[in-house]
Each structure stands twice: as C-alpha cells, then as structure tokens.
ROVEXMI-223545 format. One record per residue (C-alpha): residue number from 1; residue in one letter; x, y, z. Coordinates in Angstrom, 1 decimal, padded with zeros to 4 digits. Layout:
BEGIN
NUM/A/X/Y/Z $
...
//
This chain:
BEGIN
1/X/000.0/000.0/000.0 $
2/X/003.0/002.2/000.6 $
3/X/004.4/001.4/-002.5 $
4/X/000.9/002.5/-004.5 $
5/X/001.0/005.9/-002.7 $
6/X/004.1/006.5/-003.6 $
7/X/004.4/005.9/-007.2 $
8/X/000.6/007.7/-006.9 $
9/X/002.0/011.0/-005.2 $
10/X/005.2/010.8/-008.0 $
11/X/003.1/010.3/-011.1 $
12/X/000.9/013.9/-009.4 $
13/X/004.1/015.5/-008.9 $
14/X/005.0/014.6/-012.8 $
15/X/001.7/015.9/-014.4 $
16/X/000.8/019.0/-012.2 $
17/X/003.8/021.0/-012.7 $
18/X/003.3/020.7/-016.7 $
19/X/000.1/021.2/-016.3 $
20/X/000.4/024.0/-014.6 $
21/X/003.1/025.5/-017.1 $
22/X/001.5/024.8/-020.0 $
23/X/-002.2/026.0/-018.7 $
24/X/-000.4/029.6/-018.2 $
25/X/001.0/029.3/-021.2 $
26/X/-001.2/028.6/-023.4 $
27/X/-003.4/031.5/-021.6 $
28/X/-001.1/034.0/-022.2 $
29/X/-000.5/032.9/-026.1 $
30/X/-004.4/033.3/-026.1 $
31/X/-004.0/036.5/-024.5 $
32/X/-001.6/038.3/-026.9 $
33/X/-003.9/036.8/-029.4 $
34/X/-006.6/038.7/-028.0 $
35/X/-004.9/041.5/-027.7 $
36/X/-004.0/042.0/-031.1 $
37/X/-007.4/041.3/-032.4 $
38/X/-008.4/044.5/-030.4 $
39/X/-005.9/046.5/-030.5 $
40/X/-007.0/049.7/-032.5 $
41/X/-009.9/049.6/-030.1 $
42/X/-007.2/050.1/-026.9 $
43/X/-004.3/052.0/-028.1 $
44/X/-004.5/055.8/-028.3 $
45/X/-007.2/056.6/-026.2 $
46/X/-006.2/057.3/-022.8 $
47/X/-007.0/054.6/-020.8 $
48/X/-006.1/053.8/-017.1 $
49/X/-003.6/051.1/-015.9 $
50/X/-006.4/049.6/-014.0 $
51/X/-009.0/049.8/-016.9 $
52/X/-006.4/047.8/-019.0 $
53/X/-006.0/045.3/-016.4 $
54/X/-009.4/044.9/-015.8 $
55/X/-010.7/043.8/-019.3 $
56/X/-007.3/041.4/-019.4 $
57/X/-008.4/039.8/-016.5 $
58/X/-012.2/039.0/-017.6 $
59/X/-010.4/038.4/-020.8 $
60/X/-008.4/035.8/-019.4 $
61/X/-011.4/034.5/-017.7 $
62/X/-013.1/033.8/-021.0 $
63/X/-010.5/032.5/-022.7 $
64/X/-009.8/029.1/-020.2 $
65/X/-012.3/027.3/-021.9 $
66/X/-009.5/027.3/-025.0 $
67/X/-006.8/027.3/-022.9 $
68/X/-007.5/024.6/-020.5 $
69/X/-008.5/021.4/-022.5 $
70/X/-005.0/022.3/-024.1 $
71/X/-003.2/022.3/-021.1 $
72/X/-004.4/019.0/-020.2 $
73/X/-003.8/017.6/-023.8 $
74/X/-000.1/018.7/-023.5 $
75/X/000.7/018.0/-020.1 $
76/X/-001.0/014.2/-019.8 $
77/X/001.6/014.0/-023.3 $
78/X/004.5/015.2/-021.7 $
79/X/004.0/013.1/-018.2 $
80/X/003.6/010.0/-020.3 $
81/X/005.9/010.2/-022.3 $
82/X/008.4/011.5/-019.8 $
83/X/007.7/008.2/-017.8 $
84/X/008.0/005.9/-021.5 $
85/X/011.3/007.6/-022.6 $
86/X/013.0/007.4/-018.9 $
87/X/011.9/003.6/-018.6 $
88/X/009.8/004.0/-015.8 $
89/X/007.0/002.9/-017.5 $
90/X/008.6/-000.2/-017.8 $
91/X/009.8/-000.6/-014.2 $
92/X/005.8/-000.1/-013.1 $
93/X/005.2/-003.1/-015.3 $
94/X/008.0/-004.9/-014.1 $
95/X/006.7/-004.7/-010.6 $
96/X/003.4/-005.8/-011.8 $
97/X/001.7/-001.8/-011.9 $
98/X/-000.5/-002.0/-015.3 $
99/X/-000.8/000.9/-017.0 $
100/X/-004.5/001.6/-015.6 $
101/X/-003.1/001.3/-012.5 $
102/X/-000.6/004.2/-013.6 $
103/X/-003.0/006.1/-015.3 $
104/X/-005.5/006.0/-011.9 $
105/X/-004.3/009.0/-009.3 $
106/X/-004.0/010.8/-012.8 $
107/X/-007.9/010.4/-013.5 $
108/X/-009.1/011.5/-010.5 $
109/X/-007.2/014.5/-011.0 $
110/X/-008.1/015.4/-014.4 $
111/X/-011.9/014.3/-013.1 $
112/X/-011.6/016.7/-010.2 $
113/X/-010.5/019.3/-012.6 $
114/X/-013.4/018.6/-015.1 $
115/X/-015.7/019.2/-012.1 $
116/X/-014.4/022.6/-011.6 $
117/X/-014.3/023.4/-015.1 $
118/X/-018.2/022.7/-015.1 $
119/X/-018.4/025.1/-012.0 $
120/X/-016.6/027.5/-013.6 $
121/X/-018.3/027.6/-017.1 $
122/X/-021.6/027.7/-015.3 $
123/X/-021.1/030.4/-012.8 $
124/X/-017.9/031.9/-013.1 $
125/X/-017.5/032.2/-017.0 $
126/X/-021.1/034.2/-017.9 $
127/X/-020.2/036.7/-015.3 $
128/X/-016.9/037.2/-017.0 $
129/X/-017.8/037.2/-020.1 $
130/X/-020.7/040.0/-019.1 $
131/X/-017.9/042.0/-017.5 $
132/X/-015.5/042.1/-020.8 $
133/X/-017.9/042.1/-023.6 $
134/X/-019.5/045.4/-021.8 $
135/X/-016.3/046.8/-021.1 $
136/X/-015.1/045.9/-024.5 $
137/X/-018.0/048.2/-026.1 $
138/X/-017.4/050.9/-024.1 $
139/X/-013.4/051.2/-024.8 $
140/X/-014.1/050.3/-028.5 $
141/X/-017.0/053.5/-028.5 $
142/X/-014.7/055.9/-026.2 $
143/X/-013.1/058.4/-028.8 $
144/X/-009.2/058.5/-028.9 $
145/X/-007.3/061.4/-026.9 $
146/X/-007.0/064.4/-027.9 $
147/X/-004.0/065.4/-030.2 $
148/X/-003.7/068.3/-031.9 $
149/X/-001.4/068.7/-035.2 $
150/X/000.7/071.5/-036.4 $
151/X/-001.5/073.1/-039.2 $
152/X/-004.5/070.6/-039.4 $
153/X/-007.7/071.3/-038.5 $
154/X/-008.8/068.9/-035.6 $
155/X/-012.6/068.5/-035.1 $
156/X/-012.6/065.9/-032.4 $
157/X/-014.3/068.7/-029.8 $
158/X/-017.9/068.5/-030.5 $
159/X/-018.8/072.1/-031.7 $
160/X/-014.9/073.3/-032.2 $
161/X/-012.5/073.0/-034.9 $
162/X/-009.2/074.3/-033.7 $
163/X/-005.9/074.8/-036.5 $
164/X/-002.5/075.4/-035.0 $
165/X/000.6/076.7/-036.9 $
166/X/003.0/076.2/-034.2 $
167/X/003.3/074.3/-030.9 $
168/X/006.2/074.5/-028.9 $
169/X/008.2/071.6/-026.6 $
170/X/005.7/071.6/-024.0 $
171/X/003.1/070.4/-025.5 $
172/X/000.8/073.7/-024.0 $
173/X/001.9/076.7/-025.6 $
174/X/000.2/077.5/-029.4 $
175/X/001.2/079.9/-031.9 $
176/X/-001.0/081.1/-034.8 $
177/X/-004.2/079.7/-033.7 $
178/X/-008.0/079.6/-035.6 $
179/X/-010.8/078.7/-033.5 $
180/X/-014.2/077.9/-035.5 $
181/X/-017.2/078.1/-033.0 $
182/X/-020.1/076.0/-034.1 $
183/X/-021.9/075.6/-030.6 $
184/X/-024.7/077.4/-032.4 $
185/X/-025.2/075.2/-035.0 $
186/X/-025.4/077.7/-037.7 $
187/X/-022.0/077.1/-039.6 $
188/X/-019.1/078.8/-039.5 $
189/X/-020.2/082.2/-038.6 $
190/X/-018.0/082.6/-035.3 $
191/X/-013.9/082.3/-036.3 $
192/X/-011.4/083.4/-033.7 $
193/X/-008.0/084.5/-034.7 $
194/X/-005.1/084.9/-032.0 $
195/X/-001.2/084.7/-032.3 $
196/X/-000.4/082.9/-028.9 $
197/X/-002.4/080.4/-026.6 $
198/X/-002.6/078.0/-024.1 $
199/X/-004.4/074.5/-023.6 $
200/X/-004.6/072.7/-020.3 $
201/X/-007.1/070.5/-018.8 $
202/X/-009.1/071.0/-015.7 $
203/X/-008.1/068.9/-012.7 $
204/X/-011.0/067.3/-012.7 $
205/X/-010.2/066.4/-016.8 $
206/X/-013.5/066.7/-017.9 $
207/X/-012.9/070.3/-019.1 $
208/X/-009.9/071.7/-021.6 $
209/X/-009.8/075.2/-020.7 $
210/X/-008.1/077.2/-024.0 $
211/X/-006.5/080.8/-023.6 $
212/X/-006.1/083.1/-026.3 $
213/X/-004.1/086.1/-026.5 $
214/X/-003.9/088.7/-028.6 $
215/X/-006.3/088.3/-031.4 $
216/X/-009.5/088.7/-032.9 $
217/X/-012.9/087.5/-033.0 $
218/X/-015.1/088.0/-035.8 $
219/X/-019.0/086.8/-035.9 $
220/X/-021.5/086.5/-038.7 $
221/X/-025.2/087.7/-037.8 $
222/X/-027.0/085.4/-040.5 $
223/X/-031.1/086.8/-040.7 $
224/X/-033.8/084.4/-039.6 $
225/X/-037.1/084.3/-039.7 $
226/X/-039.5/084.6/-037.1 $
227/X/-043.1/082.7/-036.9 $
228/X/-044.6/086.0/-037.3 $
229/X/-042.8/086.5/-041.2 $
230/X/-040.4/089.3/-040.0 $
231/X/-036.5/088.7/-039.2 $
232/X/-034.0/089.0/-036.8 $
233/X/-030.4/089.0/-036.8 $
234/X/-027.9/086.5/-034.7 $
235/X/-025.7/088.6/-032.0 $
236/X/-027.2/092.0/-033.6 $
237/X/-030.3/093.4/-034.6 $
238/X/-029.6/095.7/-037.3 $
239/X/-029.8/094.6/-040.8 $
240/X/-026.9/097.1/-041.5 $
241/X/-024.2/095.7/-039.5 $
242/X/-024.0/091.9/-040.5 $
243/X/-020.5/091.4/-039.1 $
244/X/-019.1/092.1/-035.4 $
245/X/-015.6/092.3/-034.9 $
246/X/-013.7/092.3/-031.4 $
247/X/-010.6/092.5/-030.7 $
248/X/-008.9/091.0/-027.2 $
249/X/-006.1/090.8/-025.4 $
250/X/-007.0/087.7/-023.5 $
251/X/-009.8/084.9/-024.3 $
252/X/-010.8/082.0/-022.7 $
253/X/-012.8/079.0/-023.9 $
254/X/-013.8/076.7/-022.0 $
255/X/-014.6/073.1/-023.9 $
256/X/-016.1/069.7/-022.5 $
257/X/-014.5/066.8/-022.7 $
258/X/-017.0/064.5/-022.0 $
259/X/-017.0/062.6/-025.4 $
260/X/-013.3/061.4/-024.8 $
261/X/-013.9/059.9/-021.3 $
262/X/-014.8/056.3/-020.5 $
263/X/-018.4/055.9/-020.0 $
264/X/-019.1/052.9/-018.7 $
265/X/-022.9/051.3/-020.4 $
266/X/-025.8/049.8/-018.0 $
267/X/-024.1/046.3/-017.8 $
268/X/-028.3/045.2/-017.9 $
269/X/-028.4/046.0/-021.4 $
270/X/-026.1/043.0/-021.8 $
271/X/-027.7/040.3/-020.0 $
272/X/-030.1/038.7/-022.7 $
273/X/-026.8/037.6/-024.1 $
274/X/-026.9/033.6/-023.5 $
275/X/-023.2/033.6/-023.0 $
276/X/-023.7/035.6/-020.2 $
277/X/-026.5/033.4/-018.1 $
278/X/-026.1/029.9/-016.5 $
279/X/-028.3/027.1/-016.8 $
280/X/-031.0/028.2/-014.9 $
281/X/-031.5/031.5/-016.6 $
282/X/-031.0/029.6/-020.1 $
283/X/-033.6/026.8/-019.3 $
284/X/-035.9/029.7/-018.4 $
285/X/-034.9/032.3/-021.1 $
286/X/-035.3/028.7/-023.8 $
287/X/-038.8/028.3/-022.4 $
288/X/-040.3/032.0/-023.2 $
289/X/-038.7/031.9/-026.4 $
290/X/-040.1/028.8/-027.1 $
291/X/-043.6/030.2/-025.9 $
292/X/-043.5/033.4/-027.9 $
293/X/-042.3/030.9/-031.1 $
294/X/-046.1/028.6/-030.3 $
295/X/-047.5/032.1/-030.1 $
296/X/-046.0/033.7/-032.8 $
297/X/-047.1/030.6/-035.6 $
298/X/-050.7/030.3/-033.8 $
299/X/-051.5/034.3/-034.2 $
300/X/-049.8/033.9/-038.2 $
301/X/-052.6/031.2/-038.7 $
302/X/-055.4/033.0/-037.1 $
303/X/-054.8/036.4/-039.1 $
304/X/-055.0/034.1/-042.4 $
305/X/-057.8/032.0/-041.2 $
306/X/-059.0/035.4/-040.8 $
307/X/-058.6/036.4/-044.1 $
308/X/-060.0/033.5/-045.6 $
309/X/-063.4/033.8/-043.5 $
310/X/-063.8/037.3/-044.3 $
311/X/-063.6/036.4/-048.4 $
312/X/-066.1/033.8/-047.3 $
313/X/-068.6/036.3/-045.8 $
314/X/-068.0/038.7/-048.5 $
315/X/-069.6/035.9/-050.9 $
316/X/-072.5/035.2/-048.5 $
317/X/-073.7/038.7/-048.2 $
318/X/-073.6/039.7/-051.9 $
319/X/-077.1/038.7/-052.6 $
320/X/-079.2/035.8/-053.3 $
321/X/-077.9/036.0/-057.0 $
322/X/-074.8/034.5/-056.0 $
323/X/-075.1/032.5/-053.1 $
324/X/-077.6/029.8/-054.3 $
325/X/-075.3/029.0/-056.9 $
326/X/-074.3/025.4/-057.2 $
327/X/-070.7/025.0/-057.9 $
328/X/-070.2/021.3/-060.1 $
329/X/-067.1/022.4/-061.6 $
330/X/-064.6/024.8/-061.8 $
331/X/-064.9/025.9/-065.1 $
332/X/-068.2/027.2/-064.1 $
333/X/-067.3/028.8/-060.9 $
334/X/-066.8/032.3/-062.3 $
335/X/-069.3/031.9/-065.0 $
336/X/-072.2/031.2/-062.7 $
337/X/-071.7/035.0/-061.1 $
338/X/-072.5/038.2/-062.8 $
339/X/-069.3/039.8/-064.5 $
340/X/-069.1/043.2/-062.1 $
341/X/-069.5/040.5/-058.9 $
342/X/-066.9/037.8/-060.5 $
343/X/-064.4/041.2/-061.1 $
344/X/-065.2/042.5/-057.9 $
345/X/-064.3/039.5/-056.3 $
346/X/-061.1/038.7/-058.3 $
347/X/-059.7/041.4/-056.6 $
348/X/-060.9/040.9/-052.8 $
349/X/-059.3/037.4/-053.6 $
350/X/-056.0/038.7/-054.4 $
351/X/-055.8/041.7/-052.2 $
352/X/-056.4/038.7/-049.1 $
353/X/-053.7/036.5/-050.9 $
354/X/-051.3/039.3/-050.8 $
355/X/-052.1/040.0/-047.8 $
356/X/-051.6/036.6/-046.1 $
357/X/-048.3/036.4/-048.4 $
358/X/-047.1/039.0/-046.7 $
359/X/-048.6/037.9/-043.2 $
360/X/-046.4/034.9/-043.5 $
361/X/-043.4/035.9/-044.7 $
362/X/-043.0/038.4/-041.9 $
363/X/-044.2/035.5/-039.9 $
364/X/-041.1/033.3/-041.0 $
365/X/-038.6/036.0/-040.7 $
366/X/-039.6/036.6/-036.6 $
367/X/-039.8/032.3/-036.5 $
368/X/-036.5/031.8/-038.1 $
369/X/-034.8/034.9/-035.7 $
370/X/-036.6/033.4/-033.4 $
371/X/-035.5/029.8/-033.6 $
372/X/-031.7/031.0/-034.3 $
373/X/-032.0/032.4/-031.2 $
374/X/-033.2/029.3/-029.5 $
375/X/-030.5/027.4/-031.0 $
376/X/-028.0/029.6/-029.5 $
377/X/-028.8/029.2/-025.9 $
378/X/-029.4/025.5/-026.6 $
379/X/-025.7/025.7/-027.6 $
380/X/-024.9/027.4/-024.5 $
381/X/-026.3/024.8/-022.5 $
382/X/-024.1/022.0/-023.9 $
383/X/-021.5/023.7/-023.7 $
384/X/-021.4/023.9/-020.1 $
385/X/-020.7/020.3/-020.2 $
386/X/-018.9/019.4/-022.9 $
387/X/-015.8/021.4/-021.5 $
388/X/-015.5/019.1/-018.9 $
389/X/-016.3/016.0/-020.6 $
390/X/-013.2/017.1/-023.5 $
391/X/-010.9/017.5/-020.9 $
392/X/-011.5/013.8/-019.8 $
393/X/-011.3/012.6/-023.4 $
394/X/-008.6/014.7/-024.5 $
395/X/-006.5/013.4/-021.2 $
396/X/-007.5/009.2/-022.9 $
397/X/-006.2/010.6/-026.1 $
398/X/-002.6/012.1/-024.7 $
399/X/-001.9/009.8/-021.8 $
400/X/-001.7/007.0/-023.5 $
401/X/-000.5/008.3/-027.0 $
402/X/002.6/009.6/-024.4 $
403/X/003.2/006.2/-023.0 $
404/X/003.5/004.7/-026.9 $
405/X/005.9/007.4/-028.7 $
406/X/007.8/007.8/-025.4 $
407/X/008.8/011.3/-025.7 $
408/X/009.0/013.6/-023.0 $
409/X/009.5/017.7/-023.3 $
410/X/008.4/020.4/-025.4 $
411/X/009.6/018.7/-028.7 $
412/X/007.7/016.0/-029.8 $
413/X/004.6/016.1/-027.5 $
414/X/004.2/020.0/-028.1 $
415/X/003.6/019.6/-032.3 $
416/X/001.9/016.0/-031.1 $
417/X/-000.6/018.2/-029.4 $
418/X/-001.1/021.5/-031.2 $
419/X/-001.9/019.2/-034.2 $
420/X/-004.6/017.4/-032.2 $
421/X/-006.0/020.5/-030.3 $
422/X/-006.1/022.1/-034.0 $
423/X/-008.3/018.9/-035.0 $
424/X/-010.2/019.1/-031.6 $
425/X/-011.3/022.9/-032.2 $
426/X/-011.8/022.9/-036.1 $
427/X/-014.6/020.2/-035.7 $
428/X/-015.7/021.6/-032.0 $
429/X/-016.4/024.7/-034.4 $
430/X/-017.8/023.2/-037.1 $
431/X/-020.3/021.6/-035.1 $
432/X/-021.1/025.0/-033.3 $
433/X/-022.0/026.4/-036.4 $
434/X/-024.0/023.8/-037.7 $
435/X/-025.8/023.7/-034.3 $
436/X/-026.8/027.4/-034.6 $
437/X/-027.5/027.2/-038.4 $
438/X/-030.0/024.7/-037.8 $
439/X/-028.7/022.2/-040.2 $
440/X/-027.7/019.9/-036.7 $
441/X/-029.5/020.3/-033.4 $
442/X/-027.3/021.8/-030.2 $
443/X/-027.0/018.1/-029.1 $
444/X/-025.6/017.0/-031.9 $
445/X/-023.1/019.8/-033.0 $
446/X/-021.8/020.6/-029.4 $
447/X/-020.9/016.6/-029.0 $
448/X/-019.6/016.1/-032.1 $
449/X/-016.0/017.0/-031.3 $
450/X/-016.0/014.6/-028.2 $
451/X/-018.0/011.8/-029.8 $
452/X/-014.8/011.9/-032.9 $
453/X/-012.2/012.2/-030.4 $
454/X/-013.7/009.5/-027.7 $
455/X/-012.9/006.2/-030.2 $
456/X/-009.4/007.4/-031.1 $
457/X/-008.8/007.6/-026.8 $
458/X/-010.2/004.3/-026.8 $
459/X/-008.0/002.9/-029.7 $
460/X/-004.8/004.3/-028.5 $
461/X/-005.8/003.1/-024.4 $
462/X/-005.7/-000.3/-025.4 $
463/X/-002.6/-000.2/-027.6 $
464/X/-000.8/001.8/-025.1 $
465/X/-002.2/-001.4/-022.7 $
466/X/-001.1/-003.9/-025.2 $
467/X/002.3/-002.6/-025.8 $
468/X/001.9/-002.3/-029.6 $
469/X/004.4/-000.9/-031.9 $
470/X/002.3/002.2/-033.2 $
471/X/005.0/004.1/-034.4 $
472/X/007.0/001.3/-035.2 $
473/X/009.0/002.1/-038.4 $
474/X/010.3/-001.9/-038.5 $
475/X/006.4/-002.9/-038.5 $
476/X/005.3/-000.2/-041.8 $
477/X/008.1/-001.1/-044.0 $
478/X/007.1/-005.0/-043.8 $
479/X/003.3/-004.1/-044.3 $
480/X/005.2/-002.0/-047.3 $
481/X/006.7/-005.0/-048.2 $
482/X/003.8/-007.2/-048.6 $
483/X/001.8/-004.6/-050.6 $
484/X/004.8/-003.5/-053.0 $
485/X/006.2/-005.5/-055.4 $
486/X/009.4/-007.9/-055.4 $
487/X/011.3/-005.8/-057.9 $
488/X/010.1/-002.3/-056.9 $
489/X/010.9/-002.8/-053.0 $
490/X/014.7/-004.4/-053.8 $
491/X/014.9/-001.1/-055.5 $
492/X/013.8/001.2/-053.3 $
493/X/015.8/-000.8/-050.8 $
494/X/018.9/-000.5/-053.3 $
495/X/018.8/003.1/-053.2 $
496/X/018.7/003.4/-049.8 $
497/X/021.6/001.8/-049.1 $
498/X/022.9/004.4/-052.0 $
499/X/021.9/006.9/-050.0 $
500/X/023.3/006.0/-046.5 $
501/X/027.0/004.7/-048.1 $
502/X/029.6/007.3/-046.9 $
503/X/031.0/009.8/-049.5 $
//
C-alpha cells in the first residue's frame, strides 16, 4: 500500500507541474492573441492602468475554456511520455503496476478538474464574459485622446475645430491659432483668430480650458425668420451691420471633454446575451422563447384563417344571385356569377392573398430569428458540459498516446498536441455552427467533437495497454513489403543503401 502511494503522489508531482506550465501558457498565447485582435480599439485613447487590467483579467477568464482542454492535452503528453522515454514505464510493469493502474491517481485529478471546469463555465464564465464584452464596447465607443497637429484642423471637440501653426516643446503653448465656433449650429459664422495660446485641462479632466491672446474674433449675424414673417439678426439686430468684430487681449474658452472619457454602459443591457446566463437563466430564457415561437405561428394562422373567413362572408352577403349558386365544376365557378361581382371578387381574392403572403413571410422572418436564437442558448447549454467532458477525453487521447511514442519535453509532444488540439477545435467549431444554423440540433453539433475524439482515446488506451508498436518504423516497412512488389521494393531498398553509403 505504501508502495501505490508513492508511485501515486510521483506520477501527481509529474503531471501537475506541466500542467500548470502549460495552462499559463497557453493563456497567455491566447491573450496576446486577444490582444492584437483589439488593438485599434485600446491604443491611443487614454485609458487607465487599471481599466487595462481589468478587461485582461475578464479576458483571461473567458478564454480558459480554449486554454484549458489544451493544457491537459499537453501536459497528460509530456507526463507520459516523460515516464515511457525514462523507462519508468517499464519498471511499473515490471513490478506488476498496469498501465491503468498508472494512469489512476491521474484520472481523478483530471476528473476533479473537469468538475471545476463545469463550476466554472456555469457560474464563473457568464459573469466574465458580461464583465468584458461590456467593457469591450465601451473602450471600443470611447473616442481617442486628444491630439492636436501642427497646421491641421482637428474637429474631435464637439462644436470646435481648432488649427495650430506652431506648438512649442511643452506640449501647451500655441502659436497662430484659428478657433471655429459652431456651438450654435449655424455654420461657421463665429472664427477666432489669435497669435499665442494655451491649452490645459481641468483637474477634474472633464474640461480643456483654451486661452487666447492677442487676437481677434469676428461673428456673422445670418437673418432668420420669425413665426410671425419678419427677421432677426444672430448677435445684432440691425440689418446694416451683418459682421461684429472684437478685438482681445485675452480669451478664454472653456470646452467639454465628456465625449473622450470612459463611459461605462448599463451592464443590464447586456444580460439577454446567452453567454452571459447559467443554466437556470438559459432553461428559463429557452422556455419563453419557445412560448413566444407557439405564439407567434398560432397568431400567423389566425390572421389568415381570418382572411380567408372574411372572403367567405364577403360571398354570403352579396345577394341571393350568388349564393344559391351550385358550384359542379370549376370551369363554371366564375361563369355562374354576374361579370361586375366575379371582377369584384377577383380582386378581394387577391388583395387577401397578398395580404396573407405578406402575413407569412413576416411571420417566417420573426420564426426563423426566433428559432436561431433558441439554438444559441441550446448551444450554450451543452456547452457547459462538454468542457469538462473534453478535458476527460482529450486526457485518454494524450496519456496514452505519451506512453506509446515515449517522448517527453516540449519537442515532440508540443507539435503531437497543437496538431490534435487544432483537430479538436476545427470540428468543436464546425459543429457549433452547424448547431446554430439549424442544419444539426445543439446536441448533436456541441458533442460532435467529443463523440470523434472519444474512439481514437479508446483505440490508442488499449494499444498503449497492449504494448503495440504504433510508431513502429520496422512494423510499416514489412506491411510496405507485402503490398509492394518484389522488384520495386529491392529497388527502393537498393537506393537506400545508395543513399546512407559514406561519400
């Protein structure tokens, strides 16, 4: 029994620490992945430290469900075949420890961990992922800082546009400055003109106070007209001075700087988002939409039922010279009613058949919305188990594909794995998107990946058992043999020994 808990608590030792390693690693690759995907949205605009760090951290939150089933695909390869290519593998056998035995202690960890990643997809990841994606939209509609260009107009003040010809090393001091004013909304009626100038925020930076000096300001009064037909003049009331021209020796505007601040968005405006509930609030948000779906479809059927009853008393109540027709045949179903009455109701007939054409193709649009919108919180659902259930199949696929090629490191095992994890995701994706396209149902396109992969862990769980050759070169080249000809494998065999002769 002593003997079992040791080899237990060394084989632990073994997988945690790669496990570990790789898990951060992989999350940070993920990260910088992330990061360049948005990064117009964050660079250039000002933001905090803490902002920054904020949205990496939910970032990182959302991104384990990537990260983790490939630290466990990794790590189970490099424990395995750590053990295979040091021969401990086969010392365990030699003292009678199978290689279910070995793989045991490393089970229950990799079940404890699928427990947690349940846990966390269910409660920890929708909060996350509520967190980012609202912080994401408000960084990505914050507007850049403000920067100002030597002899560019720069508009990004609402209701300024401010030129600069000069601006010395500090950043503050302007030289040769025009200042349209168009607070008023009436075009560019208000210029001011100075030759020096300052710009600095207000402590509380929500206000860029600008100081002119020495300059001019010159203002349009365009007429308007009043509700009573006569007209009035902007800044002035005479019709014969249009133009007001002041001169100052100082100036100071004061301009908001509201638009280029963070505002953080009602995070409730976010929450009908199914990657942002758990499986309560899916099951309950997948049962009203499938209520207003029965409802939608029975109030399509009544407004064209309706449709078709109000033709039918439209017939009834156009006299007795066309209701005690008997209808034999339809050839003689117009013929039998007066021509103004078979005209008149030619046209009520196709008025209520455009009419219920276009009752039920709105009606398919809202269904089809509808049931696309269904699908993706049934996808949802799934996937807050089949996380946990790839990590435990992904972990029969690498433990014992480690304990066959008997390679340990970051050599072998690390392509090994990015090649399956690349297989893993393209048909976990595939089967997403089929799922939400309707063409498979969320059962069947969320499971797909694991139902693939769960033969192949299988297969190579009872070679690994059996000892078989897999990657046996020896083995291929005598199937090669059999399948190849006599006189076309003595000459592939000819040249290479051609090859591998010394120079």
């Amino acid at each position: 029994m002593a003997l079992i808990k040791t080899y237990q608590k060394l084989i632990i030792k073994s997988y945690i620490g790669p496990f570990v390693l790789t898990f951060f690693i992989a999350l940070f690759v993920l990260l910088m992945q992330f990061l360049w995907k948005y990064i117009d949205d964050l660079v250039g605009k000002g933001l905090d430290g803490g902002i920054i760090a904020e949205l990496l951290l939910y970032a990182s939150f959302s991104l384990v469900p990537l990260a983790l089933p490939l630290a466990i695909l990794l790590s189970s390869l490099m424990t395995f075949g750590n053990l295979g290519e040091h021969y401990e593998l086969v010392a365990f056998k030699a003292a009678g420890v199978s290689l279910q035995r070995v793989m045991q202690p490393l089970i229950v960890v990799s079940a404890m961990i699928c427990v947690g990643a349940f846990f966390f997809s269910n409660y920890a990841l929708p909060y996350a992922n509520l967190k980012m994606k609202s912080l994401l939209y408000d960084v990505s509609k914050s507007k850049p800082t403000l920067n100002i260009k030597e002899g560019v107009y720069n508009s990004e003040i609402t209701g300024y546009s401010i030129r600069v010809n000069k601006k010395t090393n500090d950043g503050k001091t302007l030289n040769d400055l025009v200042v349209y004013d168009h607070t008023a909304e009436n075009g560019n009626t208000s210029v001011t003109v100075a030759k020096t100038g300052t710009m600095e925020l207000s402590p509380d930076k929500t206000k860029l106070v600008l100081t002119l000096y020495d300059g001019n300001s010159y203002n349009e009064a365009r007429a308007k007209t009043k509700k009573d037909g006569s007209n009035e003049f902007y800044k002035v009331n005479r019709a014969d001075d249009p133009y007001i021209r002041e001169s100052f020796k100082k100036l100071v505007f004061i301009m908001s700087m509201e638009d280029f601040g963070l505002k953080r968005t009602d995070e409730s405006l976010f929450k009908d988002n199914a990657q942002m509930m758990n499986l309560d609030q899916l099951e309950k948000t997948k049962d009203t939409l499938v209520s207003e779906l029965k409802r939608g479809i029975e109030h399509t059927a009544r407004n064209v039922q309706r449709g078709y009853r109000y033709f039918q008393i439209y017939i009834e109540r156009q006299g007795p010279e066309i209701t005690p027709v008997k209808i034999t045949t339809k050839k003689n179903l117009l013929d039998s009613i007066p021509p103004n009455e078979s005209r008149r109701i030619l046209e009520t007939a196709a008025n209520i058949a455009r009419s219920s054409k276009a009752i039920v193709e709105n009606s398919l649009n809202d269904t089809q919305m509808v049931q696309k919108n269904i699908a993706r919180h049934e996808v949802e659902w799934h996937r807050k188990f089949t996380l946990s259930f790839a990590c435990l199949v992904l972990f029969f696929v690498a433990a014992p594909l480690g304990a066959i090629i008997r390679k340990g490191g970051l050599g072998l095992p690390m392509v090994v794995s990015v090649c399956l994890f690349i297989t893993f995701h393209i048909i976990s994706i595939t089967g997403e998107k089929f799922a939400k396209g309707g063409v498979l149902s969320a059962f069947q396109g969320m499971w797909l990946a694991p139902a693939v992969l769960l033969p192949l862990g299988i297969y190579l769980t009872y070679k690994a058992t059996t000892d078989s050759a897999l990657f046996d070169s020896e083995r291929y080249m005598r199937i090669f043999r059999k399948v190849l000809p006599t006189k076309t494998w003595n000459k592939l065999m000819a040249q290479e020994d051609n090859t591998n002769k010394p120079a």
